[in-house]
N, C-alpha and C positions, 0 to 999 in steps of 0.2 A: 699855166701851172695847175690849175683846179680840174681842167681838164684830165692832166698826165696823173694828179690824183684821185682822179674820180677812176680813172682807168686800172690805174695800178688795185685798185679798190675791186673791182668787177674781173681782173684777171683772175684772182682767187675764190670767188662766186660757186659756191657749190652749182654743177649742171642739171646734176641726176637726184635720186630718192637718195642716194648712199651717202650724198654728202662729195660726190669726187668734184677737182676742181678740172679746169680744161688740162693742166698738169700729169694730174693724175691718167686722163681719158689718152693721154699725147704717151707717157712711161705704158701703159698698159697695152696701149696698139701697137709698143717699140718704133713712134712714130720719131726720130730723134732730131730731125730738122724743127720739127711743130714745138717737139719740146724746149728746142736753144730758143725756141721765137719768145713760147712763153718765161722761161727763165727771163729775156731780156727785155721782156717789158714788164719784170718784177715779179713773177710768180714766188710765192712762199715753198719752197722745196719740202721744208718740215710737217706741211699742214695734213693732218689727220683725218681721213674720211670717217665713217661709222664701223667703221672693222679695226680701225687704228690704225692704217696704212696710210702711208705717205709716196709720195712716187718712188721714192726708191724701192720701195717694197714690191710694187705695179712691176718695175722691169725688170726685178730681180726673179719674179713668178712667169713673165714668159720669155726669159733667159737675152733681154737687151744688153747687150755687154757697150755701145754706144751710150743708149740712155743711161744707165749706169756711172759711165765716165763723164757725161756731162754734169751730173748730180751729183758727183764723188767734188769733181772739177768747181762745183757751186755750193761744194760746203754743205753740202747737206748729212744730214748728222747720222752718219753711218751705221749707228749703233741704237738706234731708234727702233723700239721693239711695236707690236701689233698687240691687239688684244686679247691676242692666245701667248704673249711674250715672246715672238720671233720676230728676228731680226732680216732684213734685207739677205743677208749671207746665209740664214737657217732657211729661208723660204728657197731660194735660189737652188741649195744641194737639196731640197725636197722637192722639187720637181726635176730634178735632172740636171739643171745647169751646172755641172762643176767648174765650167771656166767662170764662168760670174761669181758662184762663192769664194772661186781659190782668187780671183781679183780684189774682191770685196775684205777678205781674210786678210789679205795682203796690207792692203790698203790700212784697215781696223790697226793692225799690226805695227804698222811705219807710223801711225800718228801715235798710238801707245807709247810707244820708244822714246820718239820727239818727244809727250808731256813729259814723259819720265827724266828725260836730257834736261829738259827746259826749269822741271823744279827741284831739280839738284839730288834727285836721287838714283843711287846706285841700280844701273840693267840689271843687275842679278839679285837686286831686293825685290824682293814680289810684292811686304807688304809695308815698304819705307820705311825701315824702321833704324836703315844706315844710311849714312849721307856720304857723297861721295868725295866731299871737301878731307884731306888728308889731316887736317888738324884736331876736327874730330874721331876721327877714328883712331887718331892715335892717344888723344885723351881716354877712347872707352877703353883701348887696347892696355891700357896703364891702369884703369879703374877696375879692371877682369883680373889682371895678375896681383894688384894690390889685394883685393879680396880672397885670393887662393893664398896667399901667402899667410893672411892672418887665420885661413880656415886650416892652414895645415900647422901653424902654432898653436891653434888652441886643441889640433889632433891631439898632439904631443911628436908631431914628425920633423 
């Protein structure tokens, strides 16, 4: 066991001057066998080199649409920005990749949806501010027209 934790400990070991971990080194080659090996003997998916990249950012710059899905597949956090604030999906359509952005897009997209399903608020409220439970909305819907009612009495209408 101290073993498998000393290990797990050394798979995410900066290699290089940059800070990349063998993770890193395996998304950037679009090595994607190398990368499932290190995913499953625990590599940190999220972990940040000195540019603020994480592998997904690595294969998203030389258009790994594999590494990509295996990283996507491992929960790694999609929406993880660099130190110039791009994302995995903005580096990808800036070098060319468009099938790995429009993947990556997608992707961002279908888990946005999901939170927004999961904590009870309305697809078409952008900024929560309706809930999608019918008892509420029919209480605001009652508290809107109460209120025009008494603004158009004291009009005089």
């Amino acid at each position: 066991l101290l073993l498998i934790s000393c290990f797990r400990t050394a798979v995410n070991a900066p290699v290089d001057a940059f800070g990349q971990s063998p993770a890193h080194l395996a998304a950037c080659a679009g090595e994607a066998f190398f990368l499932l090996w290190q995913l499953q003997t625990g590599a940190n998916l999220n972990q940040q080199d000195c540019l603020g990249e994480a592998p997904i950012h690595k294969a998203a710059k030389v258009g790994s649409l594999e590494c990509l899905a295996l990283l996507v597949a491992g929960d790694a956090k999609i929406d993880l920005c660099n130190n110039s604030g791009q994302t995995a999906a903005d580096l990808a359509l800036d070098y060319g990749f468009l099938e790995c952005a429009r993947f990556l897009r997608t992707i961002q997209h279908t888990q946005t949806m999901k939170l927004r399903r999961q904590s009870g608020y309305s697809l078409s409220d952008k900024h929560g501010w309706l809930r999608e439970d019918p008892t509420a909305q029919k209480q605001e819907s009652e508290t809107s027209r109460s209120i025009s009612r008494k603004r158009r009495r004291s009009d005089g209408g």
